[in-house]
C-alpha positions as CSV (number, residue, x, y, z in Angstrom):
1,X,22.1,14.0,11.5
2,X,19.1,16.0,11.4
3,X,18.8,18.4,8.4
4,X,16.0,21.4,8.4
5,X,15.6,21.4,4.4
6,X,15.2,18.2,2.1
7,X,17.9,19.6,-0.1
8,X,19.9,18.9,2.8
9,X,18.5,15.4,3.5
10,X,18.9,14.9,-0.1
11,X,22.4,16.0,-0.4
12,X,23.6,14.0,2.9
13,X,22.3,10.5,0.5
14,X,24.0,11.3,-2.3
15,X,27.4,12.2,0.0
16,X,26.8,8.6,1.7
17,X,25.1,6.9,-0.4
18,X,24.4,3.3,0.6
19,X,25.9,4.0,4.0
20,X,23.0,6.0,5.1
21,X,19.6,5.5,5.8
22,X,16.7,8.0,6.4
23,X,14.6,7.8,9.1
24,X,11.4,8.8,9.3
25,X,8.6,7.6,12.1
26,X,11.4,4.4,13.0
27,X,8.8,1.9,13.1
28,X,9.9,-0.3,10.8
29,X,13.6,0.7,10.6
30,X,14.6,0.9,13.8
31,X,12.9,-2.8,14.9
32,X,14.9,-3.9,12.0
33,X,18.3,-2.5,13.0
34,X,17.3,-3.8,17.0
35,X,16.9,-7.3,15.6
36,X,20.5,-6.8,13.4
37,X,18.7,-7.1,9.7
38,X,19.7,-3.8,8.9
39,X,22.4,-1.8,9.7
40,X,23.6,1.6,8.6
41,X,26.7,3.6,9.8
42,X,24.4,7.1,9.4
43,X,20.7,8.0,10.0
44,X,19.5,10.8,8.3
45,X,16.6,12.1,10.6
46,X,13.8,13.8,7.9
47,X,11.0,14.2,10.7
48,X,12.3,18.3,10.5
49,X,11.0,18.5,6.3
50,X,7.5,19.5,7.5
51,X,7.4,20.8,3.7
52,X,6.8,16.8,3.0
53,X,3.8,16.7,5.5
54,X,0.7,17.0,3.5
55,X,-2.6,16.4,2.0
56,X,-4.1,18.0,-0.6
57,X,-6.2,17.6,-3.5
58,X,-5.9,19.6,-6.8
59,X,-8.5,20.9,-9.7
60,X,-7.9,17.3,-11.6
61,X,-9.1,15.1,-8.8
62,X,-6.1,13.6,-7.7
63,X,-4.8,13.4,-4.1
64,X,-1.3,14.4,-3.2
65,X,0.0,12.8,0.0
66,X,3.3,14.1,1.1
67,X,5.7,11.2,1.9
68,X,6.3,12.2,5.7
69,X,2.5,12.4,6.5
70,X,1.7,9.9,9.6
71,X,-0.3,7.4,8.9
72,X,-2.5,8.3,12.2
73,X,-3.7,11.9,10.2
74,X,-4.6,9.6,7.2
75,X,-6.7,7.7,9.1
76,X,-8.3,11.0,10.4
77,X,-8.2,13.2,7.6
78,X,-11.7,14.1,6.1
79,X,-9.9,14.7,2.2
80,X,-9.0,10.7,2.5
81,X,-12.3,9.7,3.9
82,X,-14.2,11.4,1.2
83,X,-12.2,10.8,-1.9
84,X,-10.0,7.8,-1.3
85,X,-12.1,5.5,0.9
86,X,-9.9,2.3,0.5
87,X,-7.0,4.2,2.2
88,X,-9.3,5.5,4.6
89,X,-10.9,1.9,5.5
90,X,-7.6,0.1,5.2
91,X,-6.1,2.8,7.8
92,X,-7.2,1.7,11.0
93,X,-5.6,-2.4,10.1
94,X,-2.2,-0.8,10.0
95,X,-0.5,-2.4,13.1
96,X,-1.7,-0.1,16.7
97,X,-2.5,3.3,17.4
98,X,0.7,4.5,18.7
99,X,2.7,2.7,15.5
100,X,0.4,5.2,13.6
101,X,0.8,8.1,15.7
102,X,4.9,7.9,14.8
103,X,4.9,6.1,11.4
104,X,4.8,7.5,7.6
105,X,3.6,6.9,4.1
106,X,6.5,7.1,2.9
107,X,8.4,5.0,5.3
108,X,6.0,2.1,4.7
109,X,5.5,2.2,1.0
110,X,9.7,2.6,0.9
111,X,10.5,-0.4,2.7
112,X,8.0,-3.0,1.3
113,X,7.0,-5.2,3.7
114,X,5.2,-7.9,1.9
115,X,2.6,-7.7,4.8
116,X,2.0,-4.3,5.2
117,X,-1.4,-2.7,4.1
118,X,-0.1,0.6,2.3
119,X,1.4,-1.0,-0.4
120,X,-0.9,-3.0,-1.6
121,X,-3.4,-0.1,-1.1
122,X,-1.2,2.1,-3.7
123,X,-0.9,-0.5,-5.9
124,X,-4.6,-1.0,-6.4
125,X,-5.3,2.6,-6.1
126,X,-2.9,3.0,-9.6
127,X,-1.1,5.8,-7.7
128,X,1.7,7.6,-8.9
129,X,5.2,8.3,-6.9
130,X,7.8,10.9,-7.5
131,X,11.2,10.7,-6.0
132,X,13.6,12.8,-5.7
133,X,17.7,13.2,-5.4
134,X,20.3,16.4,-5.1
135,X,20.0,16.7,-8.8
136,X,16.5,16.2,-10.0
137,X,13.2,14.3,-9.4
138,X,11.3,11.6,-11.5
139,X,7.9,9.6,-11.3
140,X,7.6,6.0,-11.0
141,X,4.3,4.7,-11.3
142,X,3.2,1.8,-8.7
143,X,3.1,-1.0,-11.0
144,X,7.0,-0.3,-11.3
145,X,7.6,0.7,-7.9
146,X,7.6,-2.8,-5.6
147,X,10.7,-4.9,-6.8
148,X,10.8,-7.7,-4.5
149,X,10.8,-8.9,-0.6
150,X,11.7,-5.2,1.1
151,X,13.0,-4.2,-2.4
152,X,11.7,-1.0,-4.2
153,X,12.8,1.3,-7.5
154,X,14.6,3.7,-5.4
155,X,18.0,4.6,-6.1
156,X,20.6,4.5,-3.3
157,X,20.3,8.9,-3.6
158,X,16.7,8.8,-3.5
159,X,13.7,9.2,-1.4
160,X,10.3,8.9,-2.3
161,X,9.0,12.8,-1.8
162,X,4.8,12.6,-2.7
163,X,2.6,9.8,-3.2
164,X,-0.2,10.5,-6.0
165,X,-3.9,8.8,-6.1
166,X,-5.9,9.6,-8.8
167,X,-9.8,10.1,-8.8
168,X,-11.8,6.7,-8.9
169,X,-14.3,6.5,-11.8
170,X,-17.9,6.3,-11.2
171,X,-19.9,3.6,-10.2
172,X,-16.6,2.4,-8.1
173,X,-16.4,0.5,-5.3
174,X,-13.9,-1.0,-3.0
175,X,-13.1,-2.9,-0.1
176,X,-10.3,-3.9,2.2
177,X,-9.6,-6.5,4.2
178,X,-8.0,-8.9,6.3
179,X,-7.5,-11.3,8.8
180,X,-4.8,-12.0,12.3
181,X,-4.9,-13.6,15.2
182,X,-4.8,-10.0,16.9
183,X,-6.2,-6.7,15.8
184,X,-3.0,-4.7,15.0
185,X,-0.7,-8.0,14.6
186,X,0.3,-8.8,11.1
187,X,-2.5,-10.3,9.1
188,X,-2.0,-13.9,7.9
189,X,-3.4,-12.7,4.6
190,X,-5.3,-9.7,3.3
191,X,-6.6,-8.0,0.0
192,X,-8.5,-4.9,-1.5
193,X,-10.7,-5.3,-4.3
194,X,-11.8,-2.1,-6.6
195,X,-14.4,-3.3,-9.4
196,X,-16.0,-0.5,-11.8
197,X,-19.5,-1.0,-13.0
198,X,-20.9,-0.5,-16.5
199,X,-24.7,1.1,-16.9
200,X,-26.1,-2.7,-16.8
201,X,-24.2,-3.3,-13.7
202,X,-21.7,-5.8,-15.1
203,X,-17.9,-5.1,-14.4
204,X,-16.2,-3.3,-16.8
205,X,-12.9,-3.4,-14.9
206,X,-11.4,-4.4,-11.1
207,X,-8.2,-5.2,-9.2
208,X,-7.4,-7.5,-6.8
209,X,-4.4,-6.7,-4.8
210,X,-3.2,-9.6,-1.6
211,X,-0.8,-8.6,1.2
212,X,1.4,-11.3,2.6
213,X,0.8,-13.2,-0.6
214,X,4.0,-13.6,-1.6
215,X,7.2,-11.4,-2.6
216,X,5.3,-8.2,-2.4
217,X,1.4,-6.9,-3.1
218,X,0.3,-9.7,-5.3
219,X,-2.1,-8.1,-8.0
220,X,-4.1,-11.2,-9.2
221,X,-4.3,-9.9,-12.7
222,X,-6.4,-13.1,-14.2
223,X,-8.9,-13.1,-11.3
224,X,-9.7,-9.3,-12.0
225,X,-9.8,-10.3,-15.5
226,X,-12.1,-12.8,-15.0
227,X,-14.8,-10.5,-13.6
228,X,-15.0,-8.9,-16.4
229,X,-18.5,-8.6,-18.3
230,X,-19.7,-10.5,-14.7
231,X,-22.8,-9.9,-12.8
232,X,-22.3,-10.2,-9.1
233,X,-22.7,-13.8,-7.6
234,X,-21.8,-16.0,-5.1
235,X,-20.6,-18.5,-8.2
236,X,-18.5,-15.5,-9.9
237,X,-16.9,-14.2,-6.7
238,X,-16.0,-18.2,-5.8
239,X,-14.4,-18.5,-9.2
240,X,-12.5,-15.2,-9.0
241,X,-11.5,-16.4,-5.3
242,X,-10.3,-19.8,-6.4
243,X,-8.0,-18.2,-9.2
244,X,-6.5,-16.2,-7.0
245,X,-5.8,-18.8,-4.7
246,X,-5.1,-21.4,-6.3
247,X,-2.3,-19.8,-9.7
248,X,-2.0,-16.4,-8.6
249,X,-0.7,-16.0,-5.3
250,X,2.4,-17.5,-3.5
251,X,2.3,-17.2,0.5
252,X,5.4,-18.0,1.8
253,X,3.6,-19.2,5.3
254,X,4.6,-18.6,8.8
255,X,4.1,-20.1,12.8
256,X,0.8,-18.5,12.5
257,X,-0.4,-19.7,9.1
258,X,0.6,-22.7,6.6
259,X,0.6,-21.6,2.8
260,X,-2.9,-23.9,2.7
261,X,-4.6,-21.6,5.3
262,X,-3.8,-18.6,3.7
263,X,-4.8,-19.9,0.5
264,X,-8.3,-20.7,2.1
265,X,-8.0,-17.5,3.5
266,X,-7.8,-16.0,0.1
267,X,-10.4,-17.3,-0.9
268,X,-13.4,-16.9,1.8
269,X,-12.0,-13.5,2.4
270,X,-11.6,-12.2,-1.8
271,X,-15.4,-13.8,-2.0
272,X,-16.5,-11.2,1.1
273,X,-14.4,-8.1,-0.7
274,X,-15.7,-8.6,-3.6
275,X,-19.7,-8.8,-2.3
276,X,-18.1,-5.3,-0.6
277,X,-17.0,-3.9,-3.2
278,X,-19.8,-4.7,-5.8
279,X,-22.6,-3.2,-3.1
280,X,-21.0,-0.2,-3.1
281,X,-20.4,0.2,-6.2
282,X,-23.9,-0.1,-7.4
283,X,-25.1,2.6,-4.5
């Protein structure tokens, strides 16, 4: 079914409940359902809810991203560039052009793929996500959002609606990135690192956030904490790098990778983030 108003979408969930799915740009669902992991006896078609197609930014700073925007007009889209540059790096790592072209925020922060990018780019972004049902909407910050392997905070009657990033401080930096056998293949492992610099140029605060790391975005809380007060160095970054690598994160390995390599991938590629993310910080 294809409804022409999200009250409709919303009101054909909470009629089926866990029996129906919504689809959105279909490239991660329908793969899925191809390959038998997922089944459904209704698709809900939302592409019509152009109302959820957005970007805007209001008087506070913060970036409102409808849930149904493609992820090709986030790449693209000179509000992301300028005010939410990890998004706008991390864009063009998300699998190929014409996955892009079809696929959605929303879709890929909903079903959680431990690997994707855009979920471990809202986590370390801090954003904020309102969902929504047939009788009323709530807001579920990231932290609280990713549950598990492909498991979210979403009720069986809701669907994420807007996706919220707030303004990064001054004298931020960040950096994204990651590393496959392919450009647009599934990277082994990757990270983005956001550090905050005091008037000395120490770190006053940063996050480190690892995709196919584990469960889910891996936010390597003790390695962010250890930057803290630091100077950047080729000794601090290895030390961060190591903690990460070595109690933080939990890669699950694959025919590609062995849990060892993407440990040492962890940490020669959170040591080149976080030289990244320091540089820019300080311009």
């Amino acid at each position: 079914m294809a409804p022409d108003s999200l009250e409709g979408a919303l009101a054909l969930k909470t009629e089926h409940g866990d029996d129906a799915k919504f689809l959105a740009g279909g490239q991660s669902l329908i793969p899925a359902m191809n390959f038998r992991l997922a089944q459904t006896a209704l698709l809900i078609d939302v592409n019509n809810l152009k109302e959820l197609d957005y970007i805007r930014r209001d008087a506070n700073g913060d970036l409102h991203l409808g849930a149904l925007t493609r992820q090709r007009r986030l790449e693209r889209d000179p509000l992301v560039k300028q005010y939410a540059p990890l998004l706008h790096e991390a864009m063009p790592w998300v699998a190929h052009p014409q996955i892009r072209n079809r696929g959605t925020l929303g879709g890929s922060l909903a079903h959680a793929d431990p690997a994707a990018e855009l979920p471990v780019i809202a986590l370390a972004l801090g954003a904020r996500l309102r969902a929504q049902t047939a009788r009323d909407e709530r807001w579920i910050t990231v932290d609280d959002f990713f549950r598990g392997l492909f498991t979210t905070d979403l009720a069986s009657d809701e669907m994420l609606v807007e996706v919220v990033l707030p303004p990064l401080p001054p004298r931020t930096g960040a950096a994204f990135i990651e590393f496959s056998r392919r450009r647009g293949d599934y990277a082994m492992l990757g990270l983005a690192a956001i550090v905050t610099l005091n008037e000395s140029g120490a770190c006053e605060k940063a996050r480190l956030v690892y995709l196919n790391a584990g469960d889910g975005p891996v936010d390597a809380k003790q390695a962010a904490d250890l930057l803290k007060g630091q100077k950047p160095s080729a000794e601090v970054f290895a030390a961060a790098a190591s903690l990460a690598a070595e109690q933080e994160i939990n890669p699950m390995g694959s025919i590609h990778a062995s849990p060892d390599y993407q440990r040492h991938l962890a940490r020669v590629l959170t040591g080149r983030a976080l030289k990244q993310a320091f540089a820019r910080a300080s311009q």
